[in-house]
FIVEX-901800 format. One record per residue: x, y, z of N, C-alpha, C in turn; residue number from 1. Coordinates in steps of 0.05 Angstrom, whole numbers, plus 5000, padded with zeros to 4 digits. Layout:
! FIVEX-901800
+------+------+------+-------+-------+-------+------+------+------+-----+
| n_px | n_py | n_pz | ca_px | ca_py | ca_pz | c_px | c_py | c_pz |   i |
+------+------+------+-------+-------+-------+------+------+------+-----+
|    X |    Y |    Z |     X |     Y |     Z |    X |    Y |    Z | NUM |
...
+------+------+------+-------+-------+-------+------+------+------+-----+
***
This chain:
! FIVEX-901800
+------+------+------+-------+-------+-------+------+------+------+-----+
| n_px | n_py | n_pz | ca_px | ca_py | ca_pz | c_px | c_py | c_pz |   i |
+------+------+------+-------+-------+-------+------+------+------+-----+
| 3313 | 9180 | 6759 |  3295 |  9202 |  6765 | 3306 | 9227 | 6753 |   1 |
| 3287 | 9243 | 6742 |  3297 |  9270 |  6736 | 3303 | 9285 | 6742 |   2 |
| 3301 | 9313 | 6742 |  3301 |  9332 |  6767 | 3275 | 9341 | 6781 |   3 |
| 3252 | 9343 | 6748 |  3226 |  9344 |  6742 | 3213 | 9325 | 6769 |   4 |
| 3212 | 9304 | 6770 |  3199 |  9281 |  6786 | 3213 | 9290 | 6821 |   5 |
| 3241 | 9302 | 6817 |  3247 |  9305 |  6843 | 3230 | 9324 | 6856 |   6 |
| 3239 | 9343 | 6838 |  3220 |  9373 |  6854 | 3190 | 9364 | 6855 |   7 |
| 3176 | 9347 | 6841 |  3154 |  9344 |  6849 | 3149 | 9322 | 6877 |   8 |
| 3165 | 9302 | 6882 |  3167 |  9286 |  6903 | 3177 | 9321 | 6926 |   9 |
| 3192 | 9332 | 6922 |  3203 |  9344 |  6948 | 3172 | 9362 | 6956 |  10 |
| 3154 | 9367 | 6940 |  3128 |  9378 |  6947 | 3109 | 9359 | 6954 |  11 |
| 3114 | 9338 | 6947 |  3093 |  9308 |  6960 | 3100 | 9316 | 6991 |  12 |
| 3122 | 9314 | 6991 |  3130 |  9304 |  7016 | 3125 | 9330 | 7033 |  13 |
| 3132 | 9349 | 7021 |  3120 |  9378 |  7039 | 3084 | 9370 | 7051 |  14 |
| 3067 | 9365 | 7022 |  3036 |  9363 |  7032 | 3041 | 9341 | 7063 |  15 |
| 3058 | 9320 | 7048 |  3052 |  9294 |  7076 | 3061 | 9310 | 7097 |  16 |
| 3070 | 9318 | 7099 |  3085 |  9333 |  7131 | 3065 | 9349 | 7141 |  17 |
| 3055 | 9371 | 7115 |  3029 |  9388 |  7129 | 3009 | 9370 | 7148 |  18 |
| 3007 | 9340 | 7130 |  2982 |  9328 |  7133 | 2992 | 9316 | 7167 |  19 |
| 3015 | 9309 | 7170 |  3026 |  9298 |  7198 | 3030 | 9326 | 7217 |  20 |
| 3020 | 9354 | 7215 |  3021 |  9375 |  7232 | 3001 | 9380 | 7234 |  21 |
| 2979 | 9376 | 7217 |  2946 |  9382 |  7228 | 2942 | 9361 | 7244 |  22 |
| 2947 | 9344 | 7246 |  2939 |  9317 |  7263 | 2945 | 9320 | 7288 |  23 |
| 2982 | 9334 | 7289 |  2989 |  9344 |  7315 | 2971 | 9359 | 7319 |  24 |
| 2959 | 9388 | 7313 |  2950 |  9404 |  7316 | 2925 | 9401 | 7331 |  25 |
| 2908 | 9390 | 7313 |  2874 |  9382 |  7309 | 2869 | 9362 | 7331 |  26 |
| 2887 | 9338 | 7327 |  2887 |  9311 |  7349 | 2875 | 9293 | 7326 |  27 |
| 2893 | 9272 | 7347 |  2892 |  9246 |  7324 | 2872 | 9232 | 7335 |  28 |
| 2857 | 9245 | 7320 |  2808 |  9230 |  7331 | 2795 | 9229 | 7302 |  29 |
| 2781 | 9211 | 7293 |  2772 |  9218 |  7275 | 2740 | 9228 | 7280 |  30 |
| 2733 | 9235 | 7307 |  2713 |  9251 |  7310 | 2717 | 9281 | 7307 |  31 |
| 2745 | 9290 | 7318 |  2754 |  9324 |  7311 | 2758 | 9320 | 7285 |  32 |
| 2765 | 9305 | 7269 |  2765 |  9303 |  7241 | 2743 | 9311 | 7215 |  33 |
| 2721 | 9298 | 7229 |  2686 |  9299 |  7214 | 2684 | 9320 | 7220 |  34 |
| 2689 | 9330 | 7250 |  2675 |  9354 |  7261 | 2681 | 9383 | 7256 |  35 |
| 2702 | 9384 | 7247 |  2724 |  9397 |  7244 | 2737 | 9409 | 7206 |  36 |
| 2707 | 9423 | 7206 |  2707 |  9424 |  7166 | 2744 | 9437 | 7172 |  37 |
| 2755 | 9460 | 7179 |  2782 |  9460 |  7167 | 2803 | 9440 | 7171 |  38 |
| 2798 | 9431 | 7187 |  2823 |  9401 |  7189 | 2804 | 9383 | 7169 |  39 |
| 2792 | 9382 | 7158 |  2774 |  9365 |  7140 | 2779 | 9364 | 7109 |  40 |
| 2781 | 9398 | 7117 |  2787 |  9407 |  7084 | 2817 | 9409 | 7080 |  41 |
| 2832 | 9420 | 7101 |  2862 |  9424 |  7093 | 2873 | 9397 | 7087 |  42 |
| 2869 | 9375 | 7091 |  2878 |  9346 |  7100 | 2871 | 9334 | 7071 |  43 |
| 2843 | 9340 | 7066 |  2830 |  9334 |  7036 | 2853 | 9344 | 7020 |  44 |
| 2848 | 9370 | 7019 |  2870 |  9388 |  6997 | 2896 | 9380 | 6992 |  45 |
| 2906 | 9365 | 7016 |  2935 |  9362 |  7015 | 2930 | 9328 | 6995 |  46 |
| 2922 | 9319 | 7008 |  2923 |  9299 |  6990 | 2909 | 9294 | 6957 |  47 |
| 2896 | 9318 | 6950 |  2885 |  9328 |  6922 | 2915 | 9336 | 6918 |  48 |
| 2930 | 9352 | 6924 |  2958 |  9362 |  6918 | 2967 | 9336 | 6904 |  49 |
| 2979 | 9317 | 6932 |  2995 |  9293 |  6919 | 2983 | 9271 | 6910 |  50 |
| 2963 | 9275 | 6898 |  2950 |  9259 |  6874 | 2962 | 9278 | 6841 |  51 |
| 2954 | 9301 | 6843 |  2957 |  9323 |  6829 | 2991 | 9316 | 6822 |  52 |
| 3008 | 9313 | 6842 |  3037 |  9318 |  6831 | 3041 | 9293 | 6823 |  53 |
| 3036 | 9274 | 6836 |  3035 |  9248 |  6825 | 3031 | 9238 | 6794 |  54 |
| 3009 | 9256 | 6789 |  2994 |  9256 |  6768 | 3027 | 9266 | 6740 |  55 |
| 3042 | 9283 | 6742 |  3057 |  9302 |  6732 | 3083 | 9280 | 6731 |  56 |
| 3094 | 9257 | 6747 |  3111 |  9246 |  6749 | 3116 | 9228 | 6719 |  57 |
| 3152 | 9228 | 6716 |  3149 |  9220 |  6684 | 3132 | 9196 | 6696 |  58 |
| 3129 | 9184 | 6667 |  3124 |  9157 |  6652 | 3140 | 9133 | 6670 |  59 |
| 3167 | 9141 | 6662 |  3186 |  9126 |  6671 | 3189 | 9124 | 6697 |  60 |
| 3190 | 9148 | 6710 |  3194 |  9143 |  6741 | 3176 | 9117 | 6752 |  61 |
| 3145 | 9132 | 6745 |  3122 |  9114 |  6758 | 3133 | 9084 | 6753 |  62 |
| 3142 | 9078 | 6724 |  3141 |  9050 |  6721 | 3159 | 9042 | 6735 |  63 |
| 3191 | 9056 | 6742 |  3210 |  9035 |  6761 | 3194 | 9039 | 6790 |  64 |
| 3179 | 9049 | 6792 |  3179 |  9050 |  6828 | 3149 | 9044 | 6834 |  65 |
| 3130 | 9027 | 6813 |  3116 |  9016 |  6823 | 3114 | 8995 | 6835 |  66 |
| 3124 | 8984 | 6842 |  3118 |  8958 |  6864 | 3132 | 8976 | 6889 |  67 |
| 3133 | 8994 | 6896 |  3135 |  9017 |  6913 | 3109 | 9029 | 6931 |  68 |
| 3111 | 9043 | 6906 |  3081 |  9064 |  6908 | 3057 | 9042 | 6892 |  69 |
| 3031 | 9058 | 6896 |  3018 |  9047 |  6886 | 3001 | 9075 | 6868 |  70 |
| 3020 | 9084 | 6858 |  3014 |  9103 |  6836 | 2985 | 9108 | 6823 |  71 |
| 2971 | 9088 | 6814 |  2943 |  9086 |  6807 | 2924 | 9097 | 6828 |  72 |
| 2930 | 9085 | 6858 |  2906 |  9093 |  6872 | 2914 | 9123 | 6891 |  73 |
| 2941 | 9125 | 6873 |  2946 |  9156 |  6888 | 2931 | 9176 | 6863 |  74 |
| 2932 | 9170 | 6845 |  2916 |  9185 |  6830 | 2888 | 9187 | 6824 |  75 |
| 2879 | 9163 | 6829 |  2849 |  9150 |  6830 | 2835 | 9175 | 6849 |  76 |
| 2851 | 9185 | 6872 |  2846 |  9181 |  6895 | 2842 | 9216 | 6888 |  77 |
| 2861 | 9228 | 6885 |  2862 |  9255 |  6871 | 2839 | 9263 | 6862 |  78 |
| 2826 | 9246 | 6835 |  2812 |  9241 |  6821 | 2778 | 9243 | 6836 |  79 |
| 2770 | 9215 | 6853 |  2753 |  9223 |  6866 | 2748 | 9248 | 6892 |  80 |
| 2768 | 9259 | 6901 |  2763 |  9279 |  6917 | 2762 | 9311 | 6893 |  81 |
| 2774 | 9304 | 6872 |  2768 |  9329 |  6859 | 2732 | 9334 | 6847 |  82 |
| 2722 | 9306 | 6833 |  2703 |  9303 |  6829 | 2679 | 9293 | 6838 |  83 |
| 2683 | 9288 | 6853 |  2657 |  9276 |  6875 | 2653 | 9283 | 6905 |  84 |
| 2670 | 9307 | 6910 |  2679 |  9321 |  6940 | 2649 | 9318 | 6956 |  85 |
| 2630 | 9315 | 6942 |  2605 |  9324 |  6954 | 2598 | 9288 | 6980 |  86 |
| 2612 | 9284 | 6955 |  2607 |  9246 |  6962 | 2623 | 9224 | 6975 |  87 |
| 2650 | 9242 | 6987 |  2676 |  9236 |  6999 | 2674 | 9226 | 7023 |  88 |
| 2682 | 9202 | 7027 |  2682 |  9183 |  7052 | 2702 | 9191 | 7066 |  89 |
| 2682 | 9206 | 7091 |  2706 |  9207 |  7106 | 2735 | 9193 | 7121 |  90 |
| 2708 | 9166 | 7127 |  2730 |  9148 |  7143 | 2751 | 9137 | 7120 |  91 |
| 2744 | 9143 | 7096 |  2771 |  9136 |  7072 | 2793 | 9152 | 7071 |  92 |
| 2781 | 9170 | 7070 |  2798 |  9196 |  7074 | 2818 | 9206 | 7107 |  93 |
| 2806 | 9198 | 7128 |  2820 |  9196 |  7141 | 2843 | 9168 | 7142 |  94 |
| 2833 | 9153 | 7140 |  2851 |  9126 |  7139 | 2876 | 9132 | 7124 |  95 |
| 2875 | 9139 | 7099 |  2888 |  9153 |  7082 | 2907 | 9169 | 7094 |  96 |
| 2899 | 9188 | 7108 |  2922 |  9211 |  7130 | 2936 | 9197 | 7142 |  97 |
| 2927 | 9172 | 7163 |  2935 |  9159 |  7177 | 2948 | 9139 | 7168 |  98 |
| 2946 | 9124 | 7153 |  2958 |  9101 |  7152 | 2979 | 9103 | 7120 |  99 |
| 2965 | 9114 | 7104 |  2985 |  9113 |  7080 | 3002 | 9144 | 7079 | 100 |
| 2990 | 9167 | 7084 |  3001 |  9187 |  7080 | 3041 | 9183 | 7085 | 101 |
| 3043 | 9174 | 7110 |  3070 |  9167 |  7129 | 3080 | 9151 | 7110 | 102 |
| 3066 | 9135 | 7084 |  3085 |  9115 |  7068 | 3094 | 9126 | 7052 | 103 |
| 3083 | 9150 | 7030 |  3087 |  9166 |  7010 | 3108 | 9186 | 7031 | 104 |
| 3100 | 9194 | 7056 |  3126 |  9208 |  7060 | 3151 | 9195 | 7062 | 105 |
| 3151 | 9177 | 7067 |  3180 |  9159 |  7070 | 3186 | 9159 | 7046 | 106 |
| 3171 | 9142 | 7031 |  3181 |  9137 |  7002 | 3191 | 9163 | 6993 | 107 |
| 3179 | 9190 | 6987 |  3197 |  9221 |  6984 | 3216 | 9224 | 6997 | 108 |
| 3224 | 9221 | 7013 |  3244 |  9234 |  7029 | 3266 | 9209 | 7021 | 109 |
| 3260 | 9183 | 7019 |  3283 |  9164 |  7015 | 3293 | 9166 | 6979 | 110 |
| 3271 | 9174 | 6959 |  3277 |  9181 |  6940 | 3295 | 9200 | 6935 | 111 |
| 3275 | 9219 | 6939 |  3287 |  9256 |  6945 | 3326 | 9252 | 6963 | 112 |
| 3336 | 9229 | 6984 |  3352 |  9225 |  6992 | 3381 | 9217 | 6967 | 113 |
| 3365 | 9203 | 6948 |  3387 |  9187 |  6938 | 3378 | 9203 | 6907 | 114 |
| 3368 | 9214 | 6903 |  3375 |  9238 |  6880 | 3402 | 9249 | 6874 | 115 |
| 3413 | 9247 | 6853 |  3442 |  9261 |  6848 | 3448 | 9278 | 6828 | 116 |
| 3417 | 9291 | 6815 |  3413 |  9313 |  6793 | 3441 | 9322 | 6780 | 117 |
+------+------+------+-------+-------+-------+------+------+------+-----+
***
């Protein structure tokens, strides 16, 4: 890993944390979720972010640490909330907060751990 890929994982992992404090915040419902355009939007955004930094990661990194991550549908994923926001499934998008966000943060922080720049 570079330094480049680090500092961008140490900001993944900043968005996932945001995304694990609105939840504290908001409550973990996915009815205050729909209902709730700024926990809707901030939660969106964060994960537009780490598609976005994802997006920036070398070549190389992505390739050793895919059977890891699943790099494609973190960008995919970027991708349709940048361009089709109108058309964004929520319950995808929440699931996403919930269930994968916590994986990409682990994976940062265990990366980001064993970095030796």
């Amino acid at each position: 890993m570079n330094r480049g890929d680090w500092q961008r994982l140490l900001h993944m992992r900043t968005y996932c944390e945001d995304i694990a404090k609105f939840i504290d915040r908001f409550g973990d419902d996915f009815q205050i979720f729909t209902a709730d355009r700024a926990y809707f939007n901030a939660v969106s955004m964060c994960i537009l972010q780490i598609g976005e930094l994802a997006n920036g990661l070398s070549d190389e990194f992505r390739e050793e640490t895919k059977s890891e991550m699943p790099w494609g549908m973190i960008r995919g994923m970027r991708n349709w909330l940048a361009h089709s926001y109108a058309e964004t499934d929520e319950k995808i998008l929440w699931e996403t907060a919930r269930n994968d966000i916590p994986k990409v943060r682990a994976f940062c922080e265990r990366k980001c751990a064993e970095y030796r720049g």
